[in-house]
N, C-alpha and C positions, 0 to 999 in steps of 0.2 A: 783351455785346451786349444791348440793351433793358432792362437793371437796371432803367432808371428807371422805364419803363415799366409795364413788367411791375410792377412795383412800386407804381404808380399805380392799374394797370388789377384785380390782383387786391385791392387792399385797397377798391376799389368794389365788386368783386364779394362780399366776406366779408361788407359789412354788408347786402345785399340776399337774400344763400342764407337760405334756413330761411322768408323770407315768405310768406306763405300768397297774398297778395294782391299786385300790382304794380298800382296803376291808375295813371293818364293823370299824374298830378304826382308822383307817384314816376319813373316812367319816364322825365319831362322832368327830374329832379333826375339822375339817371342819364347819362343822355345827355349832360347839361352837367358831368357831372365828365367822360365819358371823352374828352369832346371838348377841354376845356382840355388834361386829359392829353398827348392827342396833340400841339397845340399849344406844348404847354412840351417835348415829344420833340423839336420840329422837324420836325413835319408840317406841311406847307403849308398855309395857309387852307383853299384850295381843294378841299384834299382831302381835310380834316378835314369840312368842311362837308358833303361831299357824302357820306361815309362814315355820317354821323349819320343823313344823309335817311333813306340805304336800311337801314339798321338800324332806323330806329323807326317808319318804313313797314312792314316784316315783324313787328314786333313786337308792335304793336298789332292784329294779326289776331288771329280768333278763337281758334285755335289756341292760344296764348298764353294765351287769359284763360282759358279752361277746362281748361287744362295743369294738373297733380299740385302740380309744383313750377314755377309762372312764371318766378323768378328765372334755375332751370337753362336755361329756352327763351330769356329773352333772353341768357345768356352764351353758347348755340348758338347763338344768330344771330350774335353780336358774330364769334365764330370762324368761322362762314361767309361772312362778310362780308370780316373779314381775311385768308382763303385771295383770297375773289374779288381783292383790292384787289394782293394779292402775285403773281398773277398763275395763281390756280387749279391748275395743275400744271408740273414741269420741264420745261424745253426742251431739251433734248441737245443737242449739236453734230452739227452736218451733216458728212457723209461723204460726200456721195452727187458723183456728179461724177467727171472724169478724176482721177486722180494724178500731181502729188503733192495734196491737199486744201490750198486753202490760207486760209490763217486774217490778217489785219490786225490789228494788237493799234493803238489810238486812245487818249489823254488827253492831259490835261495834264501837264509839267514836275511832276513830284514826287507824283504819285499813283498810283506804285508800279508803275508799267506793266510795266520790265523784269523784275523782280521775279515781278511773274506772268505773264509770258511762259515765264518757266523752271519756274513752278509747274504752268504750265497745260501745258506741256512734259511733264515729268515724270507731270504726272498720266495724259493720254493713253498714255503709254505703260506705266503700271500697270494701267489700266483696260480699252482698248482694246486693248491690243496691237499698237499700230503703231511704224513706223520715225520718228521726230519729227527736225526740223531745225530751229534758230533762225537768224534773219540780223537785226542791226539796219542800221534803214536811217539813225539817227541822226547825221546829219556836223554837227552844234550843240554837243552838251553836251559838256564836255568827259570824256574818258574813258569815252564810252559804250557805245563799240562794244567795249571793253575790259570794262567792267562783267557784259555781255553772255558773253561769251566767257570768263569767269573762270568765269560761274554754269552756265555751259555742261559746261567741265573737272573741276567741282567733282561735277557730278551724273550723268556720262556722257550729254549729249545735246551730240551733235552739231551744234557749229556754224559762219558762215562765218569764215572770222578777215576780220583788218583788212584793211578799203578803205580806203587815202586819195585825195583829190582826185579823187572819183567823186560822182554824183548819187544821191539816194535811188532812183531812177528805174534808174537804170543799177545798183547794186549788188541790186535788187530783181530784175532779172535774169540778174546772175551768179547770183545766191542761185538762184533758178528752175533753169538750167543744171547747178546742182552738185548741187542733189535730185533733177534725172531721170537725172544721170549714177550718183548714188549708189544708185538704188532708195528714196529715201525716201518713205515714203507722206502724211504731212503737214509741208508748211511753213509756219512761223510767222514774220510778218514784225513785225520791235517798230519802229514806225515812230518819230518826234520829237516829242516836246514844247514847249508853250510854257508861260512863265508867262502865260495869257491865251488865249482866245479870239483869234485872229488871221485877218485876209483869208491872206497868206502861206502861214499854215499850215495852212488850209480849202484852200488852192487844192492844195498840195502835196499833200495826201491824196487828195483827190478825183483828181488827176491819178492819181496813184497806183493807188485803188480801179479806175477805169475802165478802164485800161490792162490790169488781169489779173481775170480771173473767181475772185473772191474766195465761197468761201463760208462764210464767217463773218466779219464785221468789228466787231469785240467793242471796247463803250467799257472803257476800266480809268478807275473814280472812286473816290477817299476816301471815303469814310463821313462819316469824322470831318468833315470840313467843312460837313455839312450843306446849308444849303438854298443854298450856290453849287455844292455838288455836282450839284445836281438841277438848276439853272440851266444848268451845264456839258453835263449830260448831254441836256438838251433844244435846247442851242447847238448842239452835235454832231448829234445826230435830226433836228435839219430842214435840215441841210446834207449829210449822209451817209447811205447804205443799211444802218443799222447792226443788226446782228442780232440784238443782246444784250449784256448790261451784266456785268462782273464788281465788285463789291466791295470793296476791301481795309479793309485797318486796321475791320475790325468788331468783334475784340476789343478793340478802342481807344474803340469810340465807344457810351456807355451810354444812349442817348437811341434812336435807331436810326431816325431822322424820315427819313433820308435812304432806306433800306431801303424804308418803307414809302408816300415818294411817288413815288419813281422810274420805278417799272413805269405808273402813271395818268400821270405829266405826259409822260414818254416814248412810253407806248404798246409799249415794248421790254421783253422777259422778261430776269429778273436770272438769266443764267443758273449763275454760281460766287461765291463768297464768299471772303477771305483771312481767315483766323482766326487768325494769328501770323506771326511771323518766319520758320519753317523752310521747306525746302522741299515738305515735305508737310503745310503747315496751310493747304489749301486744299480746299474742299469745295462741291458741286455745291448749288443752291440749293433747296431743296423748301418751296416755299409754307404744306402744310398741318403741316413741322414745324415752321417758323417761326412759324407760326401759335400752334399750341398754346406754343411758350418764349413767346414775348408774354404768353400768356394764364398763363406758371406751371404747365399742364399737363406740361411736360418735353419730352425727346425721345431716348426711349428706342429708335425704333429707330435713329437715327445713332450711339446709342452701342453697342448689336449690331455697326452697320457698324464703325464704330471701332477698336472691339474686336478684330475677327475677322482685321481688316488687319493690328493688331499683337502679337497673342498667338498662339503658336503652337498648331494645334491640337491635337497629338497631347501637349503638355504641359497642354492644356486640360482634355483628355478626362481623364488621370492623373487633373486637380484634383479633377473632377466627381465621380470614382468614391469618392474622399476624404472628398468632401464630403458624399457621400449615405450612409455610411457613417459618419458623425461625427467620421471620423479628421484629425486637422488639427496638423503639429506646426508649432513656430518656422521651420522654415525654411520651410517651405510657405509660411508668412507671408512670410516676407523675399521669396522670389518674388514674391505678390502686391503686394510694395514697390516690385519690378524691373518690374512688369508695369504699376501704375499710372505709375509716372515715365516708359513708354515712351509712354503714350497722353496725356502732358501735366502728368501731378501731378493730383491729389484735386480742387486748383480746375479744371480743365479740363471732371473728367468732370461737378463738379458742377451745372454748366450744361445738362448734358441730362438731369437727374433733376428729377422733379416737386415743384414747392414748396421746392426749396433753392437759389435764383434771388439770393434777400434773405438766406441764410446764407452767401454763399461769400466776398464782401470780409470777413466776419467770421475764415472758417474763414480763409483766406488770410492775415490778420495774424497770428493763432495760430501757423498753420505756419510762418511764414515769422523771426516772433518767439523761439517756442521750437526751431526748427529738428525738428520731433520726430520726421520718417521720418528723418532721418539718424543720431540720437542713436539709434533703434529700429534700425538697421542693423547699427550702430557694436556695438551690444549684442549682437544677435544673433551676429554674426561674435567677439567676444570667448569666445563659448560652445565650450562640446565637442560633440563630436557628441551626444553621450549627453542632454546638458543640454538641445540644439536639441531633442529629441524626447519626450523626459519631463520638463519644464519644471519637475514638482511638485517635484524633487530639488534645487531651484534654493532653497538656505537662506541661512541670515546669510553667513559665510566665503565659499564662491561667489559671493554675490551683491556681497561688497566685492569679490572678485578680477575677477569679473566688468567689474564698475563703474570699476575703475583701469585697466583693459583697453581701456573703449572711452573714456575719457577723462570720461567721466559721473560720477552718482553715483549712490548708491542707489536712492534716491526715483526713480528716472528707471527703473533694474529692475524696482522694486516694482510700477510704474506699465505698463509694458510688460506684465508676470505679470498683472494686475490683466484690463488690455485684453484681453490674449488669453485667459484664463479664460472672460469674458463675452461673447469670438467664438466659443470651442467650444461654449460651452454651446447659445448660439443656434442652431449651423450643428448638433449634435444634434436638436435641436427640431424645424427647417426639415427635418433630413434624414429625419424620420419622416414628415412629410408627404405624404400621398399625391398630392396635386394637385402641390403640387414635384417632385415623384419624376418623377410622368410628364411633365409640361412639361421638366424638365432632359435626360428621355432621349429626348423624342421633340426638342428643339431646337427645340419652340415660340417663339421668340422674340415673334414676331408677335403671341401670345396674351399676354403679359407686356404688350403694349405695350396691346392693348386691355382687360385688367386695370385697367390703369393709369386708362388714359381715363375707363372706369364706373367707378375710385373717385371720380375727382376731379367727373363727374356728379353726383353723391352726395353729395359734401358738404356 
């Protein structure tokens, strides 16, 4: 999500750090790259333009010119300005109201609606703790209510089976019926599709929407489509009471234009994002992390959250004590092999680390090329126990028996011994550190994250 960007927008930012000075024709040279930037992302005219205003309107205050480092004050504007433009802060989902809560899921034909109706399913009931229902109201696509209902069985959430030769209308109230007889606390309605903007299928909705006191009526748009996505999504706002927008395909779409006009042409908060296929690669929208990935700052605390979802903590805690200790053998490793491929693979997390934005299609051909967590697994598991934990015992003979074991070869052991020599050594180093020591034991995260920030101030 935003490679390009990001890419665009820090490499304007690297040749302007270190100046002492910014005046009035630098600034304008400035503004005109980030502004194409945005432009070649798939930002709207309109809101490229007016993005430029209010940044070099603030910029040129005083503050600015008698600032330490000016450079650093206008990359804090550029990122206050992109929080403002993303819509300043999250908007959560409404609860409030009788039960069952009920939720409209709205797009187009092929913009992942059903999809994240079961993500956004699922999510709810990780996060909130509620009783979640699906019902499609879909009698068009073919095999949809089926679709529906597969992703329903797959993930334990409850939903209505097949309606035939009923109205969306009418199945929209069986569906109502079955969640107050169930005790369910939110229903999720994934209503139909067109390819198109249609009268039809505005009347349908609306008929729909008005008929039951809906509180959330949530557009689902592609990314990837860009600037018909933002057209779509403003088709939909001025014909519907819509409450918020979710995302998909964003790790699909590397320009991310559509992201950052939506919330302005709409007027509507993004309120969730889809970041892959599974049914848990969906995530709540935070304006000022997205903000700082745009800018190559990272976002280190969605990777905290991440984290903490899919590593267990009491295997965590073991690691920590290990690690603060210097003690760190092969298999330990091989866990944190098990732990990174749970949270997506090394490109996933790379994405929310600061400055490795424009490494990761790199890193991601390597891995994917040489295959090398699996060969590093393959190796590991070839070992004895003895060998997983005193690695140094690991000579010529071992290392061929080793190597014919996991189907490798040497160079590939040598190479692994090499790697992990120069993880203990560092995680010794790290584990002396007194500022580590106490951030790991008291679970500062939140300090790591602002660490983070004042380096990248800084540079």
């Amino acid at each position: 999500m935003f490679e390009n960007l990001t890419h665009k927008i820090t490499g304007i930012f690297d040749r302007i750090k270190g100046k002492g000075i910014i005046d009035d024709s630098s600034l304008n040279d400035v503004m005109r790259e980030i502004r194409v930037a945005l432009l070649e992302s798939d930002v709207s005219l309109s809101v490229a333009k007016d993005f430029i205003e209010k940044v070099k309107s603030k910029a040129i205050g005083k503050e600015v010119i008698k600032s330490i480092s000016p450079s650093q004050m206008i990359i804090k504007v550029v990122n206050d300005e992109l929080i403002d433009l993303l819509g300043s802060q999250n908007d959560s989902l409404n609860f409030k109201g009788k039960s069952p809560t009920l939720i409209l899921m709205v797009g187009l034909q092929g913009s992942g609606k059903t999809t994240s109706s079961a993500k956004l399913a699922k999510w709810i009931i990780k996060h909130d703790k509620k009783k979640v229902m699906m019902a499609s109201l879909d009698i068009y696509r073919p095999a949809a209510q089926e679709q529906l209902i597969t992703l329903g069985s797959n993930n334990d959430i409850p939903t209505l089976g097949l309606q035939k030769n009923k109205s969306p209308l009418e199945i929209s109230k069986l569906a109502l019926q079955e969640a107050k007889k169930s005790g369910v606390e939110v229903l999720i309605l994934d209503s139909a599709g067109r390819n198109h903007v249609d009268k039809k299928m505005m009347n349908e909705i609306k008929e729909i929407s008005e008929n039951y006191n809906f509180s959330e009526i949530l557009l689902v748009s592609d990314s990837m489509t860009g600037q018909d996505a933002v057209n779509t999504a403003k088709s939909f706002a001025d014909k519907l009471d819509l409450t918020g927008i979710i995302l998909t395909r964003i790790d699909g779409d590397s320009r991310g234009g559509a992201a950052l006009s939506m919330r302005s042409v709409t007027e509507k908060p993004i309120k969730f994002m889809g970041v892959g296929e599974k049914i848990d690669d969906f995530e709540t929208f935070h304006p000022d992390r997205v903000a700082n990935r745009i800018l190559g700052m990272g976002d280190v605390v969605s990777l905290v959250e991440k984290a903490s979802e899919e590593i267990d903590e009491e295997e965590a805690k073991k690691m920590q004590k290990k690690f603060l200790k210097g003690r760190f053998t092969l298999l330990d490793y091989s866990k944190q092999l098990d732990q990174l491929s749970k949270m997506g693979g090394i490109q996933s997390v790379m994405k929310y680390l600061p400055g490795m934005s424009g490494l990761k299609e790199k890193v991601e051909e390597s891995i994917q090329k040489n295959n090398i967590f699996k060969k590093q697994k393959a190796i590991i598991n070839s070992m004895t126990p003895k060998e997983r934990n005193f690695p140094d015992i690991v000579k010529a003979s071992r290392k061929i028996r080793i190597s014919k074991g996991s189907g490798t070869n040497v160079q590939d052991v040598n190479k692994l011994l090499k790697q992990f020599k120069k993880m203990s050594q560092m995680m010794k180093k790290m584990g002396k550190n007194k500022d580590i020591q106490n951030m790991m034991s008291s679970g500062q995260f939140n300090d790591l994250q602002g660490l983070i920030n004042k380096n990248n101030s800084i540079q």
